[in-house]
MIFILUM-662319 format. One record per residue: x, y, z of N, C-alpha, C, O, CB in turn. Coordinates in steps of 0.05 Angstrom, whole numbers, plus 5000, padded with zeros to 4 digits. Atoms other than C-alpha are relative to their C-alpha. Glycine has a CB too. Layout:
# residues N
XYZXYZXYZXYZXYZ
...
# end
This chain:
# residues 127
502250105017107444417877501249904974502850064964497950224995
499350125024109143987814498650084983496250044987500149754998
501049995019107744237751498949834988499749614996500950074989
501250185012103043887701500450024975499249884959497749985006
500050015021105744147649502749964981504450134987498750174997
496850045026112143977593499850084989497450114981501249804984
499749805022115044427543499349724992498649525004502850214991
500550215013114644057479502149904991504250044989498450024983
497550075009119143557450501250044969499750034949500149745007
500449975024123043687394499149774985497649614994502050084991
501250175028121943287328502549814992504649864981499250254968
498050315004125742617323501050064972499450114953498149655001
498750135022131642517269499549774985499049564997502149975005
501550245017129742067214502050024981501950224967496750044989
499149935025135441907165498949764979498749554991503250035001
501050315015132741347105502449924992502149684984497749994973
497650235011139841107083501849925026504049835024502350164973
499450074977140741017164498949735005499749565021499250195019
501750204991135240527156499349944980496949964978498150035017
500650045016135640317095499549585003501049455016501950184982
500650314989132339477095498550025022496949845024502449835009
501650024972129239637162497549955001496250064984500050205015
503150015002122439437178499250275019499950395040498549665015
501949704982118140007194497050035003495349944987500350284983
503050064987111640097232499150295009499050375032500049785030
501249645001108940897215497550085001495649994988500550144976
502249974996104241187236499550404986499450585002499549905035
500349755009103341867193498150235006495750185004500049974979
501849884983100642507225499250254981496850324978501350085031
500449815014101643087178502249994969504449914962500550245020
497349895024103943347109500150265005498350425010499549974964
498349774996108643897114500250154968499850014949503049895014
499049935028110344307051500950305011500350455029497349974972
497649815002115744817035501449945026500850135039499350334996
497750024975120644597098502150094995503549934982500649765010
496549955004127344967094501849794997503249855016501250125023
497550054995132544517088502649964981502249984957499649805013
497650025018140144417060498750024972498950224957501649715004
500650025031137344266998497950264977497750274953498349695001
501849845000132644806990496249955019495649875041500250024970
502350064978124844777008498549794988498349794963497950265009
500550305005121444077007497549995011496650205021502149785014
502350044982115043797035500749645005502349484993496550104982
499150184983114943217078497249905015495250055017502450135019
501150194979110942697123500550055026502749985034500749764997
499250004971110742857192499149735014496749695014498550255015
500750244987110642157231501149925026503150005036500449824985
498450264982111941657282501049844989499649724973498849845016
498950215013116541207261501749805020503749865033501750134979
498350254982118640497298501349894980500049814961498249765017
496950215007125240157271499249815016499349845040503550105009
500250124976122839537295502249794995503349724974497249895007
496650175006128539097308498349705005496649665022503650095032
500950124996127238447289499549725022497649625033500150024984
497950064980131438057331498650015029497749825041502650224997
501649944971128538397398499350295002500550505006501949925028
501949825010122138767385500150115033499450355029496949864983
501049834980121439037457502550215001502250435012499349855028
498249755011128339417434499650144972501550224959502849904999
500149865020125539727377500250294997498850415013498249954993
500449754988127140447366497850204990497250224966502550144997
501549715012121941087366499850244998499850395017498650045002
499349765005122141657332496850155002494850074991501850034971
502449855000116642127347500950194979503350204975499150145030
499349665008116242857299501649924982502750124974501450235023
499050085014119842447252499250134956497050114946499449745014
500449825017120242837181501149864979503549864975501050265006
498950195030120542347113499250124972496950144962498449674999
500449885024121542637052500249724974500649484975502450264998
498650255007122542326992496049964978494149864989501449715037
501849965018116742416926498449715003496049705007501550074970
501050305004115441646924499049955034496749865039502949744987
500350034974115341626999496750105015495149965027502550185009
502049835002110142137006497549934994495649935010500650144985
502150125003105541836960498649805008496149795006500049984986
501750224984104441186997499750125022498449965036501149705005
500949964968103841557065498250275001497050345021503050045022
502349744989099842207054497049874994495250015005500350364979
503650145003092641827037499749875029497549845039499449694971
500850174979094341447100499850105027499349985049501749805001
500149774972094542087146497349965016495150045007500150364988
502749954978089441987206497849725000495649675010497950324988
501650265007088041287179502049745012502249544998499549984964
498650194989092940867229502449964989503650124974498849795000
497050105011099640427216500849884977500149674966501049815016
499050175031103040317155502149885007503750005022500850184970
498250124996107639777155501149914979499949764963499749865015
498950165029113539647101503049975012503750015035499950214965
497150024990121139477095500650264975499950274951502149624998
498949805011124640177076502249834972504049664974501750195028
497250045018128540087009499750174979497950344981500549704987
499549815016130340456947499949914976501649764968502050115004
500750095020127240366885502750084974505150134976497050124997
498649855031129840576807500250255000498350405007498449974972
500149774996132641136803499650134966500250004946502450075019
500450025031130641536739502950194994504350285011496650164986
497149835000136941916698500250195003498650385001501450024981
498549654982141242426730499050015035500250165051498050404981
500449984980137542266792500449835020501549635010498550044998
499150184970138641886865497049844995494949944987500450235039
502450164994133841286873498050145020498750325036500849735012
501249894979128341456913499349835019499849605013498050144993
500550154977126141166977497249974995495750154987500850135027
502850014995119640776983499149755020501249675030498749984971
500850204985116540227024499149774985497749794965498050085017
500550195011116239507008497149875019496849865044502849844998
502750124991108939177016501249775021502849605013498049864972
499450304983109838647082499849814991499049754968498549935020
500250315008110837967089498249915017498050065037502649835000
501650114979106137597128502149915039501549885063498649684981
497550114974113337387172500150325023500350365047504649944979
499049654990114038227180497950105013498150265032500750254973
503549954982105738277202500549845022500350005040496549864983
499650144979107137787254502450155026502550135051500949714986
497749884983113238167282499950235011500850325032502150034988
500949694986110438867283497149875016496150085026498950334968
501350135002104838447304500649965046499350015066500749784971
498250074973109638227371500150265018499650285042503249914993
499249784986111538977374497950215017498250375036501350134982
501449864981105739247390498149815016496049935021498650224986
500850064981102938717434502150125029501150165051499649714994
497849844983109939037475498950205014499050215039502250134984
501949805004105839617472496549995016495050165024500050014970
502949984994099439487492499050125023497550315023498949785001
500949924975098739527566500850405001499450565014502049765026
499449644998102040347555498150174985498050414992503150104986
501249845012096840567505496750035012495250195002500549924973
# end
């Protein structure tokens, strides 16, 4: 008899200076707060996140369980929790002194709506 059921998967790697320029097509599910990590404890965006490649969108990659930190980051994606896809190109603003720039999303282009645009017509017939 075949089971019906799957453990669960873990939680997709997400680095932002992996993908730093990349167009991205997120879909944010949760905020996290206090998460252990290296650095101490953080809070974070739990998402989906497509790298969509622009080149050839039916190779785009996705990260499910995907975990974006990142103060500036945060603020454009926790209002948008449970409210669909945000779409920007990852980059790294001003950083203020003593500190690392932070990561935030650049507002689309109408060229970049058309492309995520492609990616999820890719998509369609699976959802």
């Amino acid at each position: 008899m075949t089971d019906a059921f799957s453990a669960p998967a873990a939680g997709g790697r997400f680095s932002a200076k992996d993908h730093n320029g990349r167009l991205l097509l997120i879909t944010p599910n949760e905020y996290k707060t206090e998460i252990s990590t290296t650095f101490g404890t953080k809070d974070a965006i739990d998402a989906r996140v497509v790298i969509i490649d622009e080149k050839a969108v039916g190779e785009s990659e996705e990260i499910d369980g995907a975990l974006l930190f990142g103060g500036v980051l945060i603020g454009q994606l926790k209002s948008k929790i449970g409210k669909g896809l945000v779409l920007g190109r990852l980059e790294q603003g001003t950083a203020k002194p003593g500190q690392q720039p932070p990561w935030r999303l650049a507002d689309p282009t109408d060229v970049e709506k058309d492309v995520a645009r492609a990616y999820l017509a890719t998509k369609a017939p699976q959802l």
